[in-house]
Residue frames as a rotation matrix with the C-alpha (Angstrom) as fourth column:
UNK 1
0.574 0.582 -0.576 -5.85
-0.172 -0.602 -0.780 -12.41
-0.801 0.546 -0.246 -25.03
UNK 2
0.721 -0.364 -0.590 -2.65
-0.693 -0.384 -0.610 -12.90
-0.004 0.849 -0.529 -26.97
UNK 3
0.696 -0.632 -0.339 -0.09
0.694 0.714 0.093 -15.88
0.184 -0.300 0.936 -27.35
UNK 4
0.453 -0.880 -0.140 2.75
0.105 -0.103 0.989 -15.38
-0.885 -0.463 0.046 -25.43
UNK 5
0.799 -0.333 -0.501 5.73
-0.601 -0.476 -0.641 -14.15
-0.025 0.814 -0.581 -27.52
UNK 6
0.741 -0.657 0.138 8.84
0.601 0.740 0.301 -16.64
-0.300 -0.140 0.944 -27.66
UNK 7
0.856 -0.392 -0.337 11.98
-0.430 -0.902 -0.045 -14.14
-0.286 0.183 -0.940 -27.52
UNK 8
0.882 -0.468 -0.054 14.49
0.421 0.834 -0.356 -16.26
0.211 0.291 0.933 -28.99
UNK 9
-0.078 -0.992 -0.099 17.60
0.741 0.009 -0.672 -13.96
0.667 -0.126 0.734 -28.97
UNK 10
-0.625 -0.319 0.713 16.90
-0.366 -0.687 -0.628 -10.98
0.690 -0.653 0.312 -26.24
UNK 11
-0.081 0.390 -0.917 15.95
0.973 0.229 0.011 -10.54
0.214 -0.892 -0.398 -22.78
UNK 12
0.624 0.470 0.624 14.09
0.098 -0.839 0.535 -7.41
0.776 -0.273 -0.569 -21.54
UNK 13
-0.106 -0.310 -0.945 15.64
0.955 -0.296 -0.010 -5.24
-0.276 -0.904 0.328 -18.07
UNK 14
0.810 0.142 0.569 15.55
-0.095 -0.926 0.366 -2.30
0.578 -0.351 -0.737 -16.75
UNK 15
-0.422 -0.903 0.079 19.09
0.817 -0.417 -0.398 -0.68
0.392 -0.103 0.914 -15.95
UNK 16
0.902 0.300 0.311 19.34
0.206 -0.931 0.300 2.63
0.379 -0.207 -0.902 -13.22
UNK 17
-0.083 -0.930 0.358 22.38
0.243 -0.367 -0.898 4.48
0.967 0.013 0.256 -12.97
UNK 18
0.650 0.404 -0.644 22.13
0.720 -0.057 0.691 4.12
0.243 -0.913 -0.328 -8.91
UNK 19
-0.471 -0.761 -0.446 25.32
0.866 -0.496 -0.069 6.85
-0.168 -0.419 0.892 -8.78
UNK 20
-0.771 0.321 0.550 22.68
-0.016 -0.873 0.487 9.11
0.636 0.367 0.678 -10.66
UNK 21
-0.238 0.947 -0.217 19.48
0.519 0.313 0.795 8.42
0.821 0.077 -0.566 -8.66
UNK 22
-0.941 0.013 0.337 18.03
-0.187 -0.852 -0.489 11.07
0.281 -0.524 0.804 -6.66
UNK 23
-0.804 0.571 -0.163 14.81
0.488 0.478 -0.730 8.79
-0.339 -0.667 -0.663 -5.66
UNK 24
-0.848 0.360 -0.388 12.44
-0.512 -0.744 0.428 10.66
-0.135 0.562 0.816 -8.00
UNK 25
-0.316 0.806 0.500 10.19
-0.333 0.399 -0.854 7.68
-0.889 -0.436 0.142 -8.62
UNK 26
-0.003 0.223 -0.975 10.46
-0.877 -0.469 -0.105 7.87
-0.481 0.854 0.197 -12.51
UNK 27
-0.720 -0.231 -0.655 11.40
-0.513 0.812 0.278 4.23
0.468 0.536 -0.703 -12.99
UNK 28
-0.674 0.738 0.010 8.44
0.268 0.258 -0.928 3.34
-0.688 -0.623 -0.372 -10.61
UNK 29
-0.046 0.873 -0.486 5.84
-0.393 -0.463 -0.794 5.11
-0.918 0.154 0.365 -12.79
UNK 30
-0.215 -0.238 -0.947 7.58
-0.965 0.200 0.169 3.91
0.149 0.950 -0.273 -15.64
UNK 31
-0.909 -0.292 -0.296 6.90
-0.286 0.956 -0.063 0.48
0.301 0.027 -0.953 -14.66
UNK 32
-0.685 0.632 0.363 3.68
0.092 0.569 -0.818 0.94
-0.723 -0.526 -0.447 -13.95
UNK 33
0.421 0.656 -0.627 2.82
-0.460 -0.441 -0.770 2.21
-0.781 0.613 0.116 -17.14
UNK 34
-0.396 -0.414 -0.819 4.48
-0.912 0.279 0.300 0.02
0.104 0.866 -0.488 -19.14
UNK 35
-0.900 -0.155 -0.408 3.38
-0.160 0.987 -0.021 -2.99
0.406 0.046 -0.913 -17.44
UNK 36
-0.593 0.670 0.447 -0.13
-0.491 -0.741 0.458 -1.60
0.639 0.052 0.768 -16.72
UNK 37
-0.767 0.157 -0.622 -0.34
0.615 0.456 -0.643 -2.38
0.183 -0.876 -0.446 -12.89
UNK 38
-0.377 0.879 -0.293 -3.08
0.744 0.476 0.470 -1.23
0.552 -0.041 -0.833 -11.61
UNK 39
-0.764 -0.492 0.418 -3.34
-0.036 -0.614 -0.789 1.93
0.644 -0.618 0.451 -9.24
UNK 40
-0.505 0.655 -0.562 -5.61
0.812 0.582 -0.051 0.86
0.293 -0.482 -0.826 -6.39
UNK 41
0.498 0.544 0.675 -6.20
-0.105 -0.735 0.670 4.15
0.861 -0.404 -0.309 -4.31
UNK 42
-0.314 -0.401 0.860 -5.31
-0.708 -0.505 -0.494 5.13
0.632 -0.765 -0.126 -0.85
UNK 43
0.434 0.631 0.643 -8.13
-0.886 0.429 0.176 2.56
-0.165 -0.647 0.745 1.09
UNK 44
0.989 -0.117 0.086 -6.92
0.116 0.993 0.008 -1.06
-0.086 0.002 0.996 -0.65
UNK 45
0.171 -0.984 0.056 -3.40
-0.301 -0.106 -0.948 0.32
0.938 0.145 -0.314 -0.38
UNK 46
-0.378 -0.548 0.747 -4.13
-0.861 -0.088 -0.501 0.36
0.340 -0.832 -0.438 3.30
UNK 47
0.651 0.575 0.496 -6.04
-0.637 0.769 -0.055 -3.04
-0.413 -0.280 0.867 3.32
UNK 48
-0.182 -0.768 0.614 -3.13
-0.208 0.640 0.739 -4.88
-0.961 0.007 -0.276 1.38
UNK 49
0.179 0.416 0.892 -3.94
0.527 0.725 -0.444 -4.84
-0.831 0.549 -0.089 -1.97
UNK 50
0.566 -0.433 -0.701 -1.29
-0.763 -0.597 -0.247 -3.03
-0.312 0.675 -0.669 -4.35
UNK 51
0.754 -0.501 0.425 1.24
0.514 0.853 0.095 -4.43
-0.410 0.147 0.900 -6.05
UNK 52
0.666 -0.716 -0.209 4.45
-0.740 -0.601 -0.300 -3.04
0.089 0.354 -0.931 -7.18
UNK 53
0.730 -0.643 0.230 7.77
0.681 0.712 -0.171 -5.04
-0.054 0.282 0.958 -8.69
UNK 54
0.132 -0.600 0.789 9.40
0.443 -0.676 -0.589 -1.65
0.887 0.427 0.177 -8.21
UNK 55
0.861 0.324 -0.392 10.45
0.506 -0.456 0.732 0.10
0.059 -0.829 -0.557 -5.00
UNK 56
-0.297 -0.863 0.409 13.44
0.175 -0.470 -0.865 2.43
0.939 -0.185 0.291 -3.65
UNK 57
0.544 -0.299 -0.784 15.24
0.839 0.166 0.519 2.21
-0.025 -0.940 0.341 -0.30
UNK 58
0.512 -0.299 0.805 16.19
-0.252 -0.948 -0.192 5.32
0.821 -0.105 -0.561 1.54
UNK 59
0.253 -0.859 -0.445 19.72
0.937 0.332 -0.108 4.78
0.240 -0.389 0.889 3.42
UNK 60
0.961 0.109 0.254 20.08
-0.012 -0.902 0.431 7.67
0.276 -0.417 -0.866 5.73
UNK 61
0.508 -0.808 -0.297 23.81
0.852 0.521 0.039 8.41
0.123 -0.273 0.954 6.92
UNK 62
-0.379 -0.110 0.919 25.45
0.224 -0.974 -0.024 11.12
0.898 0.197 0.394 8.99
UNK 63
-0.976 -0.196 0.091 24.78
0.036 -0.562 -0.826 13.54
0.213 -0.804 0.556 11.60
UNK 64
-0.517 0.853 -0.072 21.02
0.799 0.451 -0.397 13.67
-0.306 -0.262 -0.915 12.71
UNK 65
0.075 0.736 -0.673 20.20
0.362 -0.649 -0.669 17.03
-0.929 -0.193 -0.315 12.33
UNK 66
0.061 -0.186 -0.981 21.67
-0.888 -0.459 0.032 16.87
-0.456 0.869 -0.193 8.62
UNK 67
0.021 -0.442 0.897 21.46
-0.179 0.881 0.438 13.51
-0.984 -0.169 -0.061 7.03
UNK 68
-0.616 -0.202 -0.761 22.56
-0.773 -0.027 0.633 12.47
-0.148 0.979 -0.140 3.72
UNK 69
0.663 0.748 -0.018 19.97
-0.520 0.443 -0.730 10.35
-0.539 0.493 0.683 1.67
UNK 70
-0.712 -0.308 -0.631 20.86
-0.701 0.367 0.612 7.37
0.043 0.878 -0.477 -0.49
UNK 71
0.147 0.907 -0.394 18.91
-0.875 -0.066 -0.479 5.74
-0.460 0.416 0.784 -2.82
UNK 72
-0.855 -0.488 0.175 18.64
-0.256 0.690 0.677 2.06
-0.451 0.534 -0.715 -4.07
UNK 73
0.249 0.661 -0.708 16.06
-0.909 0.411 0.064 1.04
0.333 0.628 0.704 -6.65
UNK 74
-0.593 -0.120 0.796 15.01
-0.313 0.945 -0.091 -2.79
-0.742 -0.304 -0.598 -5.79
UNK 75
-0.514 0.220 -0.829 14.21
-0.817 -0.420 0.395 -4.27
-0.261 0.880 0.396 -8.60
UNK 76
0.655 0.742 0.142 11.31
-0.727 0.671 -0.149 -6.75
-0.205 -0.006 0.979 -9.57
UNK 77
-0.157 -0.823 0.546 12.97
-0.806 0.426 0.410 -10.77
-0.570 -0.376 -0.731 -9.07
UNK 78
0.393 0.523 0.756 10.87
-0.046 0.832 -0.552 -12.23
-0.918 0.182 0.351 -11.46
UNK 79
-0.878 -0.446 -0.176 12.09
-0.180 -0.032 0.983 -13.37
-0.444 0.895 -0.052 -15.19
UNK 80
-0.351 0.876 -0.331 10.13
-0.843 -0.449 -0.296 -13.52
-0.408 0.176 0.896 -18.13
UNK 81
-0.344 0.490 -0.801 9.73
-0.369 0.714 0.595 -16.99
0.863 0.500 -0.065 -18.58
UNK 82
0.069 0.445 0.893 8.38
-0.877 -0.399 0.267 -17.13
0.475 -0.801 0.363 -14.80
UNK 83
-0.341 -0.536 -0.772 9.97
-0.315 0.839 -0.444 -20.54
0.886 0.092 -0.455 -13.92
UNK 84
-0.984 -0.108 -0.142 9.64
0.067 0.516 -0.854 -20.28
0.165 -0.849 -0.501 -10.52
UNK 85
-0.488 0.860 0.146 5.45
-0.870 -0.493 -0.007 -19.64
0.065 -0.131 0.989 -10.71
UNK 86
0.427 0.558 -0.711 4.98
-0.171 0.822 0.543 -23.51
0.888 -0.110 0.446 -11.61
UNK 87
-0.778 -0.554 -0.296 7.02
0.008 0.462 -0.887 -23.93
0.628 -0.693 -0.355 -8.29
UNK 88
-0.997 -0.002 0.074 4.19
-0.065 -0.463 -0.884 -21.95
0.036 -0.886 0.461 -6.33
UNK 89
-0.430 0.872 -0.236 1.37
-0.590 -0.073 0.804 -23.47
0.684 0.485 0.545 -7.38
């Protein structure tokens, strides 16, 4: 629809204070609303057919009947000149 932009001096990211994260999901929603993914539903979620470049791992640790939660945001591996896409053609 639009030409590509050519960022000459910056580079976009997304930065999460992982000592602050409490697994809320906010940088997850934020990324889907900034980069207006799609939301599929419940049915083609279970048929394969979301997508998400966002996710958070839950790291359990501790006694069983009390475990402590930690949280890691995995973030999306792709850049924004997408180099490795002509690889996968």
């Amino acid at each position: 629809m639009f030409p590509n932009w050519d960022y000459k001096d910056n580079a976009w990211g997304m930065s999460i204070d992982m000592n602050s994260c409490t697994g809320c999901n906010a940088c997850i929603v934020s990324c889907y609303a900034e980069n207006n993914i799609a939301v599929v539903g419940k049915q083609q979620v279970r048929i394969g057919r979301n997508m998400q470049w966002l996710r958070i791992d839950t790291y359990f640790e501790g006694d069983l009947s009390a475990p402590r939660a930690h949280f890691q945001p995995m973030m999306c591996q792709h850049c924004e000149t997408r180099r490795a896409s002509k690889f996968a053609r």
